[in-house]
C-alpha positions as CSV (number, residue, x, y, z in Angstrom):
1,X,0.0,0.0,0.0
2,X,3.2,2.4,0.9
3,X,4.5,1.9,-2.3
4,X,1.4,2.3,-4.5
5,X,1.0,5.6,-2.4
6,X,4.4,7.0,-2.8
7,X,4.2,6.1,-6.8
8,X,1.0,8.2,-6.6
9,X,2.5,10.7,-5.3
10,X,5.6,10.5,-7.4
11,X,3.2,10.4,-10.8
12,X,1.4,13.7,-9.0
13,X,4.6,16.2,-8.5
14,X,6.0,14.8,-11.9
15,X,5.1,18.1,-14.0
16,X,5.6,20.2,-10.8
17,X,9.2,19.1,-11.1
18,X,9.3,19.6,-14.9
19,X,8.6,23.8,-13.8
20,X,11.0,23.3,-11.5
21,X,14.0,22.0,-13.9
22,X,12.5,24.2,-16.7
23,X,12.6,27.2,-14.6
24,X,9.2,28.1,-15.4
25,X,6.0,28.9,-13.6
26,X,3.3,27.1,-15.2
27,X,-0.2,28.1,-16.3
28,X,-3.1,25.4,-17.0
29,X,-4.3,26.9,-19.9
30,X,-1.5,27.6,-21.6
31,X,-1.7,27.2,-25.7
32,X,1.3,28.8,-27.0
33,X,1.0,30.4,-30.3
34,X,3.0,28.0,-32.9
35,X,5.9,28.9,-35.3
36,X,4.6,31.0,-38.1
37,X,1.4,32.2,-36.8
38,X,0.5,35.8,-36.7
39,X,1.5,37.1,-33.3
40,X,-1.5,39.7,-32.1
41,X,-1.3,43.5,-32.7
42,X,-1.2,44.0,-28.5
43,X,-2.0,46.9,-26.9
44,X,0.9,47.8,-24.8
45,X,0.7,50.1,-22.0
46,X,3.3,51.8,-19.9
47,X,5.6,54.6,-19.3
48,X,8.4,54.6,-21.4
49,X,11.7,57.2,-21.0
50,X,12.3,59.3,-24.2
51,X,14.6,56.5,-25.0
52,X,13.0,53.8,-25.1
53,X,10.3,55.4,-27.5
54,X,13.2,56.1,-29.8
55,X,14.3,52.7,-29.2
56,X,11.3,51.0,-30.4
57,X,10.2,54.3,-32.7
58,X,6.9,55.0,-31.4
59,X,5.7,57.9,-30.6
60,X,2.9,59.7,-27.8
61,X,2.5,58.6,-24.7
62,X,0.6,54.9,-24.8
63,X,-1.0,52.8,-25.0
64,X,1.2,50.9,-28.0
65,X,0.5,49.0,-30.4
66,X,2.5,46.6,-30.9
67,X,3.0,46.0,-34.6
68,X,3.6,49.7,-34.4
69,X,7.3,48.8,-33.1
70,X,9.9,49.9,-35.9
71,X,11.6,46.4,-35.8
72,X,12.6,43.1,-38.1
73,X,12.8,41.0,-35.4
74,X,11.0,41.7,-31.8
75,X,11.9,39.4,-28.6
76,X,9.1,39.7,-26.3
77,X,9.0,38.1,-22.9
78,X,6.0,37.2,-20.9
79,X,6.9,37.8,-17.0
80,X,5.4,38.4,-13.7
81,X,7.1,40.2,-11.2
82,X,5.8,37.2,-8.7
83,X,7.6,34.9,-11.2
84,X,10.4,33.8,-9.0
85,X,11.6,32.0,-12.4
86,X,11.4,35.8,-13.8
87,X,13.3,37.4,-11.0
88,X,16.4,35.1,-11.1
89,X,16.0,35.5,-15.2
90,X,16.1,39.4,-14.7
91,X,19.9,39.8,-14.9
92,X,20.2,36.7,-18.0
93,X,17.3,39.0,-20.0
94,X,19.0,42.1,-19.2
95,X,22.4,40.3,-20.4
96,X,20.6,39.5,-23.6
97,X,19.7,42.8,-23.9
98,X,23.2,44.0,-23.6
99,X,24.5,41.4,-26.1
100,X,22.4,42.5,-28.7
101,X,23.9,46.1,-28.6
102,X,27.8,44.7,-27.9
103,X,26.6,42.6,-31.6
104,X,25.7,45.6,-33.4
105,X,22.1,44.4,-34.1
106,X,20.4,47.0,-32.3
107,X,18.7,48.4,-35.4
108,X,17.5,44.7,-36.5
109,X,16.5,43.5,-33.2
110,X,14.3,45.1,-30.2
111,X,13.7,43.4,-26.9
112,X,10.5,44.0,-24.5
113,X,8.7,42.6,-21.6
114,X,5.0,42.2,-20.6
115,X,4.0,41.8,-17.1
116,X,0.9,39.4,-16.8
117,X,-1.4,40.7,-13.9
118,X,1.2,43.3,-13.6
119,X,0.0,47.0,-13.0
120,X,2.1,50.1,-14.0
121,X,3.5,50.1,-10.4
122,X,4.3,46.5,-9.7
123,X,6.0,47.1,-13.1
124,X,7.5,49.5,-12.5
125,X,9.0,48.1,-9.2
126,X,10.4,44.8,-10.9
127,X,12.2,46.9,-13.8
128,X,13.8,49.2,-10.8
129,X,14.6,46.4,-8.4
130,X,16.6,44.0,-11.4
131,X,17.6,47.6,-13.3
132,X,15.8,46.8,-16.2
133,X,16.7,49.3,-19.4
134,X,14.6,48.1,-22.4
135,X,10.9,48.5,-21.9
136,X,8.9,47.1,-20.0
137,X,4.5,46.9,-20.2
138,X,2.1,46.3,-17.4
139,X,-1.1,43.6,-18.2
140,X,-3.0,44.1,-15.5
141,X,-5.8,42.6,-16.9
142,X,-4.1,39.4,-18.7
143,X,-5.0,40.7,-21.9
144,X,-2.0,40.5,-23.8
145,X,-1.4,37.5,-21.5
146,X,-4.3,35.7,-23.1
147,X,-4.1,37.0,-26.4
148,X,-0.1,35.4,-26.4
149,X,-1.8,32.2,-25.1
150,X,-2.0,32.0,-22.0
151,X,1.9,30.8,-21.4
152,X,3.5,29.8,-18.2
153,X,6.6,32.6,-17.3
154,X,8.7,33.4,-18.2
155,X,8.2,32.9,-22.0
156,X,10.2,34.3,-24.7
157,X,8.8,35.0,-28.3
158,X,10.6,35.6,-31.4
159,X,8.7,37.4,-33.3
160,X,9.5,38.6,-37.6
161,X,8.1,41.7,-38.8
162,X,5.9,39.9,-42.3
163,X,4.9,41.9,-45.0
164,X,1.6,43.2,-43.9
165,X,3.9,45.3,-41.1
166,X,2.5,42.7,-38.3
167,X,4.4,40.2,-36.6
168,X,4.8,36.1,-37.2
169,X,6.0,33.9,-34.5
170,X,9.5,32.3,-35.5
171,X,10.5,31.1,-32.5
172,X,9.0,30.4,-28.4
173,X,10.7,29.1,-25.2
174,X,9.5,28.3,-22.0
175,X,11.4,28.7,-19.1
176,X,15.2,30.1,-18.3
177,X,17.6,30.4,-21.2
178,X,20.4,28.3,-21.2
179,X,22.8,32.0,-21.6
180,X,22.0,35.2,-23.7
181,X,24.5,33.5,-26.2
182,X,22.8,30.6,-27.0
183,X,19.4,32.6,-27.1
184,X,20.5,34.9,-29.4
185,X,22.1,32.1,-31.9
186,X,19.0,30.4,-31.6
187,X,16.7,33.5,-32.2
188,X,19.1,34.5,-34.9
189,X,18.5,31.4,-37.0
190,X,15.1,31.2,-36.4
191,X,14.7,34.6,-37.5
192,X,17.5,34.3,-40.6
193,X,19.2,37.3,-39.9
């Protein structure tokens, strides 16, 4: 009886184990969108600085839209600043972020984050307590978050600008990257550029 109730239990924390080795937080209804699908115009709201408007060449004050981004290739990344996956990813994101400048691909490739359930302040709180410098969005609502489907966090999208000036999905990941280097390859590729 012991052991048919510890391989119960075993068969029970099995995918609870998988988020923890993935370094994800899991979501039950998660249906990530699938390479080359249209990724959804978002609305994206937040405060950006001057520069990060330049950055992503928009203009005004928000909300954003999302295809709106002057980009060929977009990396967005579905957080939550309760995510304790997404806090210890913080400094690996923002080293990605760095590595795309230090590769002179700054004008091919963009990098932001969404914050499911986030507001503007929680928001606002993660990108100051990790020093985030590329833009952040709040989702208070889980609208983006649904509309992205619904994905555990973190989650990383690679996104290609298509002809119609809107976004295709070339590449997703769940959970930590292995290094910024091995992202990057691998979003490079994906994306052919």
């Amino acid at each position: 009886m012991k052991k048919i109730a510890f391989l119960l239990l075993a068969i029970l924390l099995l995918p609870a184990a998988h988020a923890l080795a993935g370094g994800a937080s899991l979501s039950a209804t998660s249906a990530p969108l699938a390479d080359g699908t249209a990724f959804p115009d978002l609305s994206l709201s937040g405060e950006l600085t001057p520069e990060q408007a330049a950055y992503l060449g928009v203009k005004g004050n928000g909300p954003y839209s999302l295809n709106a981004i002057k980009a060929p290739v977009l990396i967005v990344e579905i957080f939550s600043m309760y995510c304790p996956f997404c806090q210890a990813e913080a400094p690996v994101v923002n080293g990605l972020y760095q590595l795309i400048g230090q590769n002179d691909l700054d004008d091919k490739v963009k990098l932001i984050g969404v914050g499911a359930g986030n507001s503007d302040f929680e928001v606002d709180v993660f990108k100051k307590k990790y020093e985030v410098n590329f833009p952040l969005f709040s989702d208070l609502d889980f609208v983006a978050h649904k509309a992205a489907g619904e994905v555990g966090t973190p989650f990383f999208y690679a996104l290609r600008k298509n002809a119609s000036g809107g976004y295709d999905v070339v590449m997703s990941s769940l959970g930590r990257m292995d290094s910024p280097e091995t992202f990057l390859a691998a979003v490079r590729k994906a994306a052919k550029i």
